[in-house]
SERO-4910 file (N, C-alpha, C, O; in steps of 0.05 Angstrom, whole numbers):
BEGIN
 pado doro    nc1    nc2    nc3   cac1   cac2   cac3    cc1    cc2    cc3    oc1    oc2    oc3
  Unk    A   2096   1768   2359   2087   1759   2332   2058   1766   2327   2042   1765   2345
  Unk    A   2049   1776   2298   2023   1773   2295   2017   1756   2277   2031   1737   2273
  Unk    A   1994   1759   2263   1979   1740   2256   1969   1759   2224   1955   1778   2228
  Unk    A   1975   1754   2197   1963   1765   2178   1953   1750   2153   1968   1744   2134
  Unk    A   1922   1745   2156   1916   1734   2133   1904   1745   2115   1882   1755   2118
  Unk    A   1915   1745   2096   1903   1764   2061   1883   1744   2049   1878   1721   2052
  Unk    A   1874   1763   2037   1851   1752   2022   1843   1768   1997   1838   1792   1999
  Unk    A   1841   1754   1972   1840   1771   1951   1819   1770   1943   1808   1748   1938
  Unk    A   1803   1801   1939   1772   1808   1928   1760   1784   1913   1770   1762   1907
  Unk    A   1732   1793   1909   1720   1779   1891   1726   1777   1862   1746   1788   1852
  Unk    A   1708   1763   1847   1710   1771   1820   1704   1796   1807   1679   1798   1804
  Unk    A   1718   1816   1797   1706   1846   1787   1700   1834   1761   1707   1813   1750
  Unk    A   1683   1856   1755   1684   1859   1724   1710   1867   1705   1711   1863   1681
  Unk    A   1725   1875   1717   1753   1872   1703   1765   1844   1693   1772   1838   1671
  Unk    A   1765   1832   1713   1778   1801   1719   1757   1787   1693   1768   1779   1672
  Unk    A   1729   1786   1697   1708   1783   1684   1707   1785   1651   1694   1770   1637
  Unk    A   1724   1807   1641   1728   1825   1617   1758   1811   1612   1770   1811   1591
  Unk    A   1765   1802   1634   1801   1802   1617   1818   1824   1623   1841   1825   1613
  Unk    A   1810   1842   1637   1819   1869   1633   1839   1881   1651   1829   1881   1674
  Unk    A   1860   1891   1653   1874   1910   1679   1855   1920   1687   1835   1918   1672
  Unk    A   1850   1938   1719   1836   1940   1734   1856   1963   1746   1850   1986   1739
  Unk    A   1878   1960   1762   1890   1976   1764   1883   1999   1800   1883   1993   1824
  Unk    A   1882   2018   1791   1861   2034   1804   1838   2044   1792   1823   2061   1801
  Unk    A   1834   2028   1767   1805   2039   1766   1788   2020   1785   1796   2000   1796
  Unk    A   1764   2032   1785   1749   2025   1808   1727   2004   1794   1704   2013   1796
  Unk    A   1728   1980   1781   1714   1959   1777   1702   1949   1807   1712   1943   1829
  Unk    A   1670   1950   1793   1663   1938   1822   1669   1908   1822   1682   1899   1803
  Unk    A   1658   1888   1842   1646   1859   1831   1630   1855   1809   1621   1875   1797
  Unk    A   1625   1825   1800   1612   1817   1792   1592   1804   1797   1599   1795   1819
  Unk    A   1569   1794   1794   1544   1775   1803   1563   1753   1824   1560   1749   1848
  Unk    A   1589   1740   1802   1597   1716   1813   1615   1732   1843   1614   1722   1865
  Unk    A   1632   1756   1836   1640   1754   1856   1627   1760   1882   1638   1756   1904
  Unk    A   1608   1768   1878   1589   1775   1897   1590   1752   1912   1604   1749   1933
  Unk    A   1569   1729   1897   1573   1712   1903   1592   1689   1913   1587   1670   1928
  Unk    A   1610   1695   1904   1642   1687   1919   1639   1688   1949   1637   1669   1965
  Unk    A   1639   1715   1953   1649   1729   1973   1623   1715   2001   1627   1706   2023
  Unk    A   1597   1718   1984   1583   1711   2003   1592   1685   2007   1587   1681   2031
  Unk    A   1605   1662   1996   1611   1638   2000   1627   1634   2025   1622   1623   2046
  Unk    A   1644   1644   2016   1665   1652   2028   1673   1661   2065   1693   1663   2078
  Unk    A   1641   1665   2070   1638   1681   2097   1647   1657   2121   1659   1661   2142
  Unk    A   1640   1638   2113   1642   1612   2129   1664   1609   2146   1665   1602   2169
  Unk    A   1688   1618   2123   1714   1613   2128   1732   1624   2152   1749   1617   2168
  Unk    A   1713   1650   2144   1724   1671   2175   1724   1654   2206   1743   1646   2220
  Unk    A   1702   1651   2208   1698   1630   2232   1718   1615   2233   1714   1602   2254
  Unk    A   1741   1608   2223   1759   1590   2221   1789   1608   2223   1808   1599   2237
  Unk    A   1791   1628   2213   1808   1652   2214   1809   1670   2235   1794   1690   2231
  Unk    A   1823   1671   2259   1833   1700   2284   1833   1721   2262   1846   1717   2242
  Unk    A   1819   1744   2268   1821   1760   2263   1808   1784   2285   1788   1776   2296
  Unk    A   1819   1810   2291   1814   1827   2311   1812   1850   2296   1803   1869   2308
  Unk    A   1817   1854   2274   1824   1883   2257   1821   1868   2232   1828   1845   2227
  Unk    A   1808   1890   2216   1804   1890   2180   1813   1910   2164   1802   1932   2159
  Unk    A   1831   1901   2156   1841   1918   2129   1832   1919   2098   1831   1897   2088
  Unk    A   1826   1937   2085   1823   1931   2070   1824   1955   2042   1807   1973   2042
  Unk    A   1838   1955   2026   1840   1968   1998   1821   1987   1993   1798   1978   1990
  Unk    A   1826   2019   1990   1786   2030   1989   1781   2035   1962   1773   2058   1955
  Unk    A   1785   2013   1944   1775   2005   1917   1750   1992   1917   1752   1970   1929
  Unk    A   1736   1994   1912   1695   1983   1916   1705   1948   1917   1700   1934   1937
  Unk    A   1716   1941   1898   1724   1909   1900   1729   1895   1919   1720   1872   1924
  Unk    A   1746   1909   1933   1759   1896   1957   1740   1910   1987   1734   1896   2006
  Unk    A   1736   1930   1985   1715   1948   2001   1688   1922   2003   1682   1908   2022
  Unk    A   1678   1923   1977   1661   1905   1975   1666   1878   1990   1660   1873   2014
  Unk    A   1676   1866   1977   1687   1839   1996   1683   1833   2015   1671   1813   2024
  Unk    A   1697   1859   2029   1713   1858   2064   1679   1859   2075   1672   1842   2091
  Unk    A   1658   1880   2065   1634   1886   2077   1616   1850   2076   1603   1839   2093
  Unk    A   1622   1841   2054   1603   1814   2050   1614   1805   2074   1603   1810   2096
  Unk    A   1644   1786   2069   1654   1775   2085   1647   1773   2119   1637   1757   2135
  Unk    A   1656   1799   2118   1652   1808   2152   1634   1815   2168   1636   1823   2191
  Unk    A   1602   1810   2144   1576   1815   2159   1574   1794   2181   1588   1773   2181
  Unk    A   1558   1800   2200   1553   1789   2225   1579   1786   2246   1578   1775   2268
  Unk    A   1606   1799   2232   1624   1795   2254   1626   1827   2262   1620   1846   2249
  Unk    A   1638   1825   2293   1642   1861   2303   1660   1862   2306   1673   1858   2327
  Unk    A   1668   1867   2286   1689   1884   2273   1694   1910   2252   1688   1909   2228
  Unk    A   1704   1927   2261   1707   1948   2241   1723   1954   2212   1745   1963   2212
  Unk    A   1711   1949   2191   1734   1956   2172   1740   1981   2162   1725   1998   2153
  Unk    A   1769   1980   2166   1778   2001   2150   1800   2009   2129   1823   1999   2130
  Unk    A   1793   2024   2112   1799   2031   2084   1827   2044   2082   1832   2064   2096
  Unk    A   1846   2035   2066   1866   2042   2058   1882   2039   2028   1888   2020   2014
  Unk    A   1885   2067   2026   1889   2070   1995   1917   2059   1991   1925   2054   1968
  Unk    A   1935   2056   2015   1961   2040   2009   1957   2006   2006   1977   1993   2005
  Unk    A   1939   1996   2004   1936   1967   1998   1916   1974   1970   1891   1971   1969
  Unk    A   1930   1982   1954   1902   1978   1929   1920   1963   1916   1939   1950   1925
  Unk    A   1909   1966   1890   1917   1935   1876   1948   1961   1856   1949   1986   1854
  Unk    A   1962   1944   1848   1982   1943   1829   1976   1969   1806   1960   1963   1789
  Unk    A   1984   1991   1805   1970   2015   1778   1988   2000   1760   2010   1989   1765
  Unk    A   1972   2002   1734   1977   1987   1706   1991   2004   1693   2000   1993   1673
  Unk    A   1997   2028   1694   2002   2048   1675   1981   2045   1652   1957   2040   1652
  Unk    A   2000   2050   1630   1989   2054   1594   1970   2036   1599   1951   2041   1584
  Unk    A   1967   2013   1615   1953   1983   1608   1924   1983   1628   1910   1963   1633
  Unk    A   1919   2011   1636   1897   2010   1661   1879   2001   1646   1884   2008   1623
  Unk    A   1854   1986   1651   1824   1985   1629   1828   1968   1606   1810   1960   1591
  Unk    A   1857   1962   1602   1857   1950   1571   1855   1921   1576   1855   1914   1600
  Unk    A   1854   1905   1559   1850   1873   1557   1880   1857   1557   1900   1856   1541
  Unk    A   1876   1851   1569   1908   1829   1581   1922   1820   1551   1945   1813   1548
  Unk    A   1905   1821   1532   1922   1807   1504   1929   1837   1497   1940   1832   1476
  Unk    A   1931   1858   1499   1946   1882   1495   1974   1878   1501   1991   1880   1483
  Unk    A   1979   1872   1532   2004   1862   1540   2018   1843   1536   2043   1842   1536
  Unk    A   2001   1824   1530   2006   1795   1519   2023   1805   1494   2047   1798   1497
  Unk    A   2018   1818   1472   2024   1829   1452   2045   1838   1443   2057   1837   1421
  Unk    A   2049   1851   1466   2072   1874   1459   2096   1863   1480   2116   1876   1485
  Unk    A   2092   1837   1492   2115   1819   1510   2107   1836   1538   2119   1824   1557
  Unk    A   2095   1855   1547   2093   1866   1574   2083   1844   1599   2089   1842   1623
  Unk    A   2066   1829   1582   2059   1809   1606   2088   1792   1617   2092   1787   1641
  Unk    A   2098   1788   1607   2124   1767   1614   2144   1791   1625   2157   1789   1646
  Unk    A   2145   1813   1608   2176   1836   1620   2165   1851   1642   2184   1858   1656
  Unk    A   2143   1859   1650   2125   1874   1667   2113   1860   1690   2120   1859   1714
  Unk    A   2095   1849   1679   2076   1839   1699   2078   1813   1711   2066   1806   1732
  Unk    A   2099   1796   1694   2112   1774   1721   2144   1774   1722   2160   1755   1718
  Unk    A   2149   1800   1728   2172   1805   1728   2166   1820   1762   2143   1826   1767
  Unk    A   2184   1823   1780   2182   1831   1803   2189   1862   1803   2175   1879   1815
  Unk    A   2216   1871   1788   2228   1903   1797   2223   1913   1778   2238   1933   1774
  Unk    A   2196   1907   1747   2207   1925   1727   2173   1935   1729   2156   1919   1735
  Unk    A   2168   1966   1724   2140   1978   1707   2139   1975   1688   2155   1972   1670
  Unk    A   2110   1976   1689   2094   1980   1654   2111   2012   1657   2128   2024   1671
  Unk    A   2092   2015   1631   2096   2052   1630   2073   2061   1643   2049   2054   1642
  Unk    A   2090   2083   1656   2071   2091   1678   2062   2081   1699   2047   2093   1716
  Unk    A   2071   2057   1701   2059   2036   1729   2082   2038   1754   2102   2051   1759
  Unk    A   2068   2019   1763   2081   2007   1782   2094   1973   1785   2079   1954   1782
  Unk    A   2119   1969   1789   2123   1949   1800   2114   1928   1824   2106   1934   1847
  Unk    A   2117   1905   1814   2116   1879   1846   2125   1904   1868   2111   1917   1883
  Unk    A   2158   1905   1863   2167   1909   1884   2158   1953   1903   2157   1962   1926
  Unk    A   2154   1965   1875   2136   1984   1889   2114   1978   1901   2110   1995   1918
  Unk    A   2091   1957   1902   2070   1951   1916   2080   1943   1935   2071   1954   1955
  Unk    A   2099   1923   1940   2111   1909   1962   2113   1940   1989   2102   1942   2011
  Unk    A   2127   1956   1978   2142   1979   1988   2121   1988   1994   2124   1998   2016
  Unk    A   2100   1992   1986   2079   2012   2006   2058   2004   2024   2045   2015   2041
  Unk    A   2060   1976   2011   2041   1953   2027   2050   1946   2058   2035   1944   2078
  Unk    A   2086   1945   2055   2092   1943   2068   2093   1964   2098   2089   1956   2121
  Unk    A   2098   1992   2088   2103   2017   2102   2073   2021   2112   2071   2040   2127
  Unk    A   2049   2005   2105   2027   2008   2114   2027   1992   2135   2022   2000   2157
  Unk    A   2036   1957   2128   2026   1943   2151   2052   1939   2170   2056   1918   2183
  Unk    A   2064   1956   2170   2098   1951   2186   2074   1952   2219   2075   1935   2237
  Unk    A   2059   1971   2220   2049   1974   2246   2038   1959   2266   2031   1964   2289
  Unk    A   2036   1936   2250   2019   1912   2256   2027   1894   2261   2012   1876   2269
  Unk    A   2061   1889   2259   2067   1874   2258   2082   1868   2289   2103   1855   2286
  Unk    A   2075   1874   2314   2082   1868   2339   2060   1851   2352   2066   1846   2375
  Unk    A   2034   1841   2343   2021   1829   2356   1992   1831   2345   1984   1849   2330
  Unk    A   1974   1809   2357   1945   1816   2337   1945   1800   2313   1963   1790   2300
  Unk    A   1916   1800   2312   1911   1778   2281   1900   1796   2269   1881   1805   2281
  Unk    A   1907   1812   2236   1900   1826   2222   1886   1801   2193   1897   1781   2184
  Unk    A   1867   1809   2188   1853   1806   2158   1857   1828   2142   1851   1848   2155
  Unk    A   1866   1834   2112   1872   1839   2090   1857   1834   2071   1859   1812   2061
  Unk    A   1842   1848   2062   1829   1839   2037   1833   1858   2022   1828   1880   2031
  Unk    A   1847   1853   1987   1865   1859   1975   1863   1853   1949   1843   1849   1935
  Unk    A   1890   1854   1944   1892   1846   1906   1914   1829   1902   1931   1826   1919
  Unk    A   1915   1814   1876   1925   1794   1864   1956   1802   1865   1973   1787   1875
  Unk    A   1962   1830   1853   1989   1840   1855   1999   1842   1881   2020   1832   1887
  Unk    A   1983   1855   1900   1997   1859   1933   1998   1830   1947   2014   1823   1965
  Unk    A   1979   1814   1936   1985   1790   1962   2005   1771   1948   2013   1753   1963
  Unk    A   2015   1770   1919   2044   1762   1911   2064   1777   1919   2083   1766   1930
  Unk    A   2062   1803   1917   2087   1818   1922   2088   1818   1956   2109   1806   1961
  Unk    A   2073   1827   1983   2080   1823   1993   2091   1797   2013   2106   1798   2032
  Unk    A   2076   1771   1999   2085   1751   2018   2103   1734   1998   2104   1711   2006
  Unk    A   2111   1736   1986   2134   1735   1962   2153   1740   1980   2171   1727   1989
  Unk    A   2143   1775   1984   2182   1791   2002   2178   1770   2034   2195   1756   2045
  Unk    A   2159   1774   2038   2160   1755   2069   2168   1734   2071   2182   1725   2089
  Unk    A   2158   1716   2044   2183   1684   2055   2204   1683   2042   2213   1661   2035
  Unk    A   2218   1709   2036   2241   1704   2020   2240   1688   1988   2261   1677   1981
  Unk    A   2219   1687   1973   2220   1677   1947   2238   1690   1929   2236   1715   1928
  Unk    A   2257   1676   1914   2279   1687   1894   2254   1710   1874   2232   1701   1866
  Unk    A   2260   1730   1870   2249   1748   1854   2236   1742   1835   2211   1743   1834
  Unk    A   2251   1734   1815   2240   1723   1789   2217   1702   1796   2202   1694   1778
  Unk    A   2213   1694   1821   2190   1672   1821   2161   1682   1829   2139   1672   1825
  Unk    A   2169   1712   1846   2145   1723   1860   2128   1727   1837   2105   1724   1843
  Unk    A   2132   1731   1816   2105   1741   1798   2085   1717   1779   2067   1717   1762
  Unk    A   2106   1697   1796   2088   1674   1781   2064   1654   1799   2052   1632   1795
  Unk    A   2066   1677   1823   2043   1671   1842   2018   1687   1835   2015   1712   1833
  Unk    A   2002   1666   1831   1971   1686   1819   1952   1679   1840   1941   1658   1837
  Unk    A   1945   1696   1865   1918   1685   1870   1898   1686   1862   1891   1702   1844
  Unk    A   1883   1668   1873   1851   1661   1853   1829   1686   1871   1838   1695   1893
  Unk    A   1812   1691   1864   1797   1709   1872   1784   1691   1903   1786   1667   1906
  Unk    A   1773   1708   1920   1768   1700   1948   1791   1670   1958   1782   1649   1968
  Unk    A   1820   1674   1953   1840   1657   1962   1843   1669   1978   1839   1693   1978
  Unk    A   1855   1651   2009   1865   1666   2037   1893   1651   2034   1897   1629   2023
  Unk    A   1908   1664   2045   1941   1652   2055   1946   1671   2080   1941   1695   2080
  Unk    A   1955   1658   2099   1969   1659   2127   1980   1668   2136   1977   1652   2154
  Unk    A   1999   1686   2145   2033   1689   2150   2035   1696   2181   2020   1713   2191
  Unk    A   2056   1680   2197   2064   1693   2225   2080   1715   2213   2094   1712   2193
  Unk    A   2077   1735   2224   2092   1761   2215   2107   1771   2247   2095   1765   2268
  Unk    A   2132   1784   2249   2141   1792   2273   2165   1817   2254   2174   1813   2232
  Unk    A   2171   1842   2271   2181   1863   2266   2205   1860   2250   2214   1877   2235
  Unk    A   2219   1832   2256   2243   1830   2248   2231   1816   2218   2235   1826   2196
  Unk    A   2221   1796   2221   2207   1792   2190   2202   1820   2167   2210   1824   2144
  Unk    A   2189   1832   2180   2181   1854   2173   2201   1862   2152   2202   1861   2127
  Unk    A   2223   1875   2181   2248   1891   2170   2268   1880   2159   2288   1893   2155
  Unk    A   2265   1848   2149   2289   1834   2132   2268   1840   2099   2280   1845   2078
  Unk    A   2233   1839   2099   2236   1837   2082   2232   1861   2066   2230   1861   2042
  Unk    A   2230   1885   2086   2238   1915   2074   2267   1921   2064   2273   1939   2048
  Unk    A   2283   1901   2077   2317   1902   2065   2318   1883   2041   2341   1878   2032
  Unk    A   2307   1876   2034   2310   1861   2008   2293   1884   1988   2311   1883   1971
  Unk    A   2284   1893   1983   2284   1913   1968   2304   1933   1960   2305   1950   1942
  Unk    A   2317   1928   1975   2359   1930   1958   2345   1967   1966   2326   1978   1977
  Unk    A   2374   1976   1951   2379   2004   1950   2362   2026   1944   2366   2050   1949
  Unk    A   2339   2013   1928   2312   2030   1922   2296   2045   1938   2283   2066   1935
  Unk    A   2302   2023   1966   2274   2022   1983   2275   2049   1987   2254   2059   1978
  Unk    A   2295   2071   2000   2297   2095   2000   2266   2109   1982   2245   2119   1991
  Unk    A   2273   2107   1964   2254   2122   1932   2229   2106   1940   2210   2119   1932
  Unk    A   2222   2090   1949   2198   2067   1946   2185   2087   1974   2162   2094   1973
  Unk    A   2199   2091   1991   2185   2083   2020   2182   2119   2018   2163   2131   2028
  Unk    A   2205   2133   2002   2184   2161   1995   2162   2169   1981   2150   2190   1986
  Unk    A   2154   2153   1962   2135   2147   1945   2107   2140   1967   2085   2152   1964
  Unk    A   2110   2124   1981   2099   2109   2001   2088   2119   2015   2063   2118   2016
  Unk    A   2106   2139   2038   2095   2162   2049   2084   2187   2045   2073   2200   2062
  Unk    A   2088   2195   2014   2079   2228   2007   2067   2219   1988   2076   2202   1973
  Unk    A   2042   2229   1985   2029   2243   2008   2015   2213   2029   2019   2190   2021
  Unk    A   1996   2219   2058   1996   2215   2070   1982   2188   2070   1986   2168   2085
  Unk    A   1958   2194   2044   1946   2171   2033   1960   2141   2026   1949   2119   2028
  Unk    A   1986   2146   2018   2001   2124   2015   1995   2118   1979   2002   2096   1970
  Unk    A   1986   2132   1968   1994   2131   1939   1995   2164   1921   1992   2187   1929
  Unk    A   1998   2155   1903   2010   2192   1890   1981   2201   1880   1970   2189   1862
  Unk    A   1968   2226   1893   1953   2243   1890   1945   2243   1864   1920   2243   1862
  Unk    A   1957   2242   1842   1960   2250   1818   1952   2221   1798   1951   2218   1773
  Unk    A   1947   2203   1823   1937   2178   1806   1900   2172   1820   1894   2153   1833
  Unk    A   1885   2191   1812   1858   2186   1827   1842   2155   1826   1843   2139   1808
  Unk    A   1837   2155   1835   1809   2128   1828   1790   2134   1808   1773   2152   1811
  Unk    A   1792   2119   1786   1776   2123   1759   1752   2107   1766   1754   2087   1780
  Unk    A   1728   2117   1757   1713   2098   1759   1710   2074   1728   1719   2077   1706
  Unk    A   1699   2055   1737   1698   2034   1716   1678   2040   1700   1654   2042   1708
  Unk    A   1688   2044   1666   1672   2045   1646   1682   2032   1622   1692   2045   1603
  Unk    A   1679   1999   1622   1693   1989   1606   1679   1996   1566   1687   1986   1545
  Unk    A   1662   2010   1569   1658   2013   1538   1677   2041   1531   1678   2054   1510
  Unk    A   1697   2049   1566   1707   2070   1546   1727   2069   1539   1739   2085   1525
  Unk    A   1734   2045   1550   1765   2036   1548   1785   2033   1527   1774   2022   1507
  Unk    A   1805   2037   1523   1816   2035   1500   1827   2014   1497   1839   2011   1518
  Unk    A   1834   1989   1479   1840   1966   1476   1810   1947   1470   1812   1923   1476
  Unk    A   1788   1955   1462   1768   1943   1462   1745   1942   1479   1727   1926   1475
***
């Protein structure tokens, strides 16, 4: 069995704005900064031997506050970034609100925006990242709001329709004993897809599609306000 506790970034300036975030690269904010430095205490209370962490500045960020003074190494993985928004990257959450996407999309578990990604596609690559980890060891995660619903959603077996109505709060930790067979029941609940998911997953090597780069954050250029 191991040991995996998530932890979701600070406050960005996205979160800050109202805004999808996505893969664009919103850093923190003053507060989340501040968060995070709060936050350090907690570790001391948390096994951890290995750091994972999203190589979006947000979560990058975080993991570096967090984990000052401990020896430990973090490292960066573009298969734990946060949820891609499609059409909705940068825009202001009442865009979606608007047009019903927040309710059919974004707390819905198997459906995309346009152009996005699903709960259950994050689940699928989140997963195919940390399957490795899961024989032993206490891993830390520091992450996003979409991956730490979608993957511990599929891990305790939550009925679908309920996973998207888990929101974590920014610098929230949750727990999980994880073991291989956990793992692989909750890669089989991703039904008949997983095939398409877990190719997506693997090609290319990075663990997300080449063709979706890391934008940097410029919310005056955003469209939606």
């Amino acid at each position: 069995m191991a040991i995996w506790t998530f932890v979701r970034h600070g406050q960005s300036e996205a979160n800050r704005a109202r805004r999808f975030a996505g893969h664009i690269d919103a850093p923190l904010s003053e507060l989340g900064v501040a968060q995070a430095r709060a936050a350090r205490g907690l570790l001391r209370e948390i096994p951890f031997d290995r750091v994972l962490t999203s190589d979006l500045a947000r979560a990058r960020d975080t993991a570096r506050i967090l984990c000052d003074g401990f020896d430990v190494p973090i490292e960066a993985r573009p298969a734990l970034r946060e949820r891609h928004c499609g059409v909705y990257e940068g825009r202001p959450y009442a865009d979606a609100e608007a047009t019903g996407d927040m309710a059919r999309c974004f707390h819905a578990f198997d459906v995309r925006p346009e152009g996005g990604e699903s709960l259950a596609d994050v689940a699928a690559r989140a997963l195919w990242e940390l399957r490795r980890h899961a024989g032993g060891g206490a891993l830390l995660v520091v992450c996003h709001g979409a991956l730490m619903r979608a993957v511990v959603g599929v891990l305790d077996g939550i009925e679908p329709a309920r996973v998207g109505l888990y929101a974590p709060r920014n610098l929230e930790f949750i727990t999980r004993r994880v073991g291989r067979t956990q793992v692989a029941a909750g890669i089989a609940r991703l039904g008949p897809a997983w095939g398409e998911r877990l190719a997506a997953a693997r090609a290319p090597s990075s663990g997300v599609d080449r063709a979706r780069p890391v934008q940097p954050w410029a919310p005056d250029a955003q469209d939606g306000g």
